[in-house]
N, C-alpha and C positions, 0 to 999 in steps of 0.2 A: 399398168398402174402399179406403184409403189405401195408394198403392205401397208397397210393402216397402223398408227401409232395411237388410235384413241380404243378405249377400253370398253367397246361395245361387245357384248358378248350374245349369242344365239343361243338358248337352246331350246329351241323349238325345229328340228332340221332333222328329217329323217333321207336315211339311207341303206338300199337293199347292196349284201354281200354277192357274188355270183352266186353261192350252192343256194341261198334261199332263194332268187330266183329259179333256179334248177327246179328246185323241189314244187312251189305254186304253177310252173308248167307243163308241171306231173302232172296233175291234178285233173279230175274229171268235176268235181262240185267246189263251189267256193268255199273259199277263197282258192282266185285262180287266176291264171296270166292266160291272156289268150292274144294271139294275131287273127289282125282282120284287112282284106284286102282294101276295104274303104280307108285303113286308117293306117298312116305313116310308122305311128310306136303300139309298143303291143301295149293291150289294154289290164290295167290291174281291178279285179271286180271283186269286191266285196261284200255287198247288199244282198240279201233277201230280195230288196225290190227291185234289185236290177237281171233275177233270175228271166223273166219274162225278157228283157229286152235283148239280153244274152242270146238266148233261143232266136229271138228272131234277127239277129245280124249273122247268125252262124248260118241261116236259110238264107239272108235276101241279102248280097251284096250292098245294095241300097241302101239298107236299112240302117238310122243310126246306131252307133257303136255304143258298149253302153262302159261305165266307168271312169277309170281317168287312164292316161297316158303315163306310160312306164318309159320315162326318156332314160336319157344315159346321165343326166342329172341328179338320179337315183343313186348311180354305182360310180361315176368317174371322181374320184377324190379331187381331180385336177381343175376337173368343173368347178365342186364345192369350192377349192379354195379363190378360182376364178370369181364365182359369185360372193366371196365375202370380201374380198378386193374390191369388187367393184360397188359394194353398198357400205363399204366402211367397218365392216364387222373383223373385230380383233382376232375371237378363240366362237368355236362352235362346241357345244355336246352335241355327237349326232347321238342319230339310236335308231333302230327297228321301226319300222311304222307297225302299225297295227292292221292284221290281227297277232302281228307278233306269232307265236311257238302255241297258242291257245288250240288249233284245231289238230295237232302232231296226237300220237296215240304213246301213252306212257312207256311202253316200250322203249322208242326212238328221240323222241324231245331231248334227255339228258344230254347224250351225245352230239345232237343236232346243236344245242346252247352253248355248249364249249366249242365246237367248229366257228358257230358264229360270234362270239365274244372274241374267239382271238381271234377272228376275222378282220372285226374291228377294232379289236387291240392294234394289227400290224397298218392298216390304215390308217391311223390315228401317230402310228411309228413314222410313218411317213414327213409329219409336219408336227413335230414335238414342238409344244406351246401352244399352238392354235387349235392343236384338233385334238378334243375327246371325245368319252362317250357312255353314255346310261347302257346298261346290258340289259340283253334280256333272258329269264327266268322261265325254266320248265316246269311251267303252273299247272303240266296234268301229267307230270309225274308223281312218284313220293314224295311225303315230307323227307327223310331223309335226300333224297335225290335233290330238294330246292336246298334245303341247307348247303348238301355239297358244293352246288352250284355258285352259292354265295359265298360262300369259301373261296372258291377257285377267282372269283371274279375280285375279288376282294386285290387279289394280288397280281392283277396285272394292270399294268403302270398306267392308262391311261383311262381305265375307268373311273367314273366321280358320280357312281349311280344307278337304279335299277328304273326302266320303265316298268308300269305294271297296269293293266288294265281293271276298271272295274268289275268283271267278272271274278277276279281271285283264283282262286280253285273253281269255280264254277257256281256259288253260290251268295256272290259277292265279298264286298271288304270289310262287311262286320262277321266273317265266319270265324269261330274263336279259332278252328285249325288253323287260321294263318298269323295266331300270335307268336307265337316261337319265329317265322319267318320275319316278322316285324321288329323282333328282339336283336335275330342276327344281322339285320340293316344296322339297326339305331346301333350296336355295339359295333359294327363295321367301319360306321359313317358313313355310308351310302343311302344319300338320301333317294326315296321314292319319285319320280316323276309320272304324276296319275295323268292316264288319256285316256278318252273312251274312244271307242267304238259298237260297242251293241244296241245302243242311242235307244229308243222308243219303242213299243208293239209298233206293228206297221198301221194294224188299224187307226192308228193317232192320226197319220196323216192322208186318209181319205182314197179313193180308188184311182186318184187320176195320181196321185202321189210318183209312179212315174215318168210321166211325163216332166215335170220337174228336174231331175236330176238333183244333185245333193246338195240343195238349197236346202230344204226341209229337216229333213235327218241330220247333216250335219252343222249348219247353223246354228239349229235350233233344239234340236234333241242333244246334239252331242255336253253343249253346257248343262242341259236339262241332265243329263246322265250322269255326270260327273257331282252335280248338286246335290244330288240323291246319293249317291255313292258317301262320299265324306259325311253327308250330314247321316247316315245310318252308324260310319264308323263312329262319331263320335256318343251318338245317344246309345251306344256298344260298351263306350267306355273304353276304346281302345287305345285314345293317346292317352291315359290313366294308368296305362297298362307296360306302357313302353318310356326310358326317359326323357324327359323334357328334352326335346331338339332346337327351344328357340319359335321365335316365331315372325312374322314381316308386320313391321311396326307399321309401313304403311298402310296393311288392310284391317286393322286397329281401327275401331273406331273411338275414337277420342280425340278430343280437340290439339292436344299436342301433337299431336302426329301429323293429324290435318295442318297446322302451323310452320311443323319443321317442313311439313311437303312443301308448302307453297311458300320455303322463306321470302322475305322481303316485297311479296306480294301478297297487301292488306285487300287490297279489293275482293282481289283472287279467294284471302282466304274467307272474309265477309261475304261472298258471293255463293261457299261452300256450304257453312255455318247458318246461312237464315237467307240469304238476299235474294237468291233465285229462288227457293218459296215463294217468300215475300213478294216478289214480282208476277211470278207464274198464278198464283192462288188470290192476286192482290188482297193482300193480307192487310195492308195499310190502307185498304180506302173506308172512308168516311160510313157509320153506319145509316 
């Protein structure tokens, strides 16, 4: 198929470099890459909840596999651009999935974050125009060591941004230590792209909670985590703190915005404004 000419852009599309692989199949505790003879791709695990299931595939061949599958969808750029070929998508930002650089020990992260930034810097070199990419950030190293990092990342060609998880440093994103880190974004212009992953206690969701798989937690904790997240930064005061970046007039709530969304369709925008109320609550019938 012939690139796409329409101006669809992705960035929600994560991609692991070879050494971060390396490194999660070091690993004896999660986050960690495991093979299992039941299952074709090695397994990428995550979860707390999926420590018990972990354990028993490692004993019972049988036994389900527990996580997701770490295809070559992850790491082959050729794939990526194959898949945005074939759904119409113009330019991708990849980045890191999560847990990202959070669980490395302040020691080693620094350096681990510049191997993998121009990792994907030189991926990204690959298909200049269509491919960049959010970096990621050595959030249990020093302050100085994340500055530097934002520094460095600042200046290679095809970053347009930093993932960053809601843990922060560890004690979430209204911690005032990570205002200077927010200062040198916003002076950067590298904008933030928040994901969770720490999502809920597990107690939330109940003892059979693995049997499920990550319906639960990620569905549904992962927006919940993220809600809480922002909404702590800003009763922090934090975007107070940093300069105005603008903002998406679509998640405005005002009737203009709703208007310009839904140009040229009056129902559409009446249906937004009151009508589906109005019908759902039968607002209008007779008392």
């Amino acid at each position: 198929m012939a690139s796409p000419t329409s101006g669809i852009v992705d960035i929600h599309t994560h991609m692991y470099p070879p050494s971060y692989v390396e490194i999660m199949e070091s690993r004896t505790t999660i986050p960690i890459v495991r093979k299992f003879p039941q299952a074709s791709d090695p397994r990428l695990i995550l979860l707390e909840e999926e420590v018990k299931s972990l354990e028993d595939a490692l004993k019972d061949p049988q036994a389900k596999v527990p996580g997701r599958p770490l295809t070559t969808h992850y790491s082959s750029v050729q794939q990526k651009i194959h898949f945005m070929d074939t759904h119409g998508i113009q330019k991708s930002v990849v980045s890191l999935a999560n847990p990202w650089l959070d669980f490395l020990d302040a020691s080693e992260s620094p350096a681990i974050a510049k191997k993998i930034n121009e990792e994907f810097s030189d991926l990204c070199g690959q298909y200049p125009r269509r491919l960049f990419f959010f970096a990621a950030l050595p959030l249990t190293a020093s302050l100085e060591d994340i500055l530097g990092s934002v520094e460095h990342v600042r200046g290679l060609k095809y970053c347009r941004g930093v993932i960053l998880g809601t843990s922060g440093l560890g004690k979430g994103l209204d911690d005032p230590r990570l205002l200077p880190v927010y200062k040198a974004l916003a002076e950067s212009k590298l904008p933030i792209f928040l994901h969770p992953h720490y999502g809920l206690p597990s107690e939330v969701w109940g003892d059979r909670a693995g049997e499920y798989g990550h319906v639960l937690p990620l569905a549904l904790g992962f927006p919940m985590e993220t809600t809480i997240a922002v909404t702590r930064m800003f009763l922090a005061g934090v975007f107070d703190e940093t300069d105005e970046q603008g903002e998406w007039e679509s998640v405005t709530w005002n009737t203009a915005a709703i208007k310009k969304a839904t140009e040229g369709k009056s129902a559409e925008t009446e249906a937004i404004l009151g009508g589906n109320a109005t019908r759902v609550l039968r607002l209008d019938e007779e008392f």
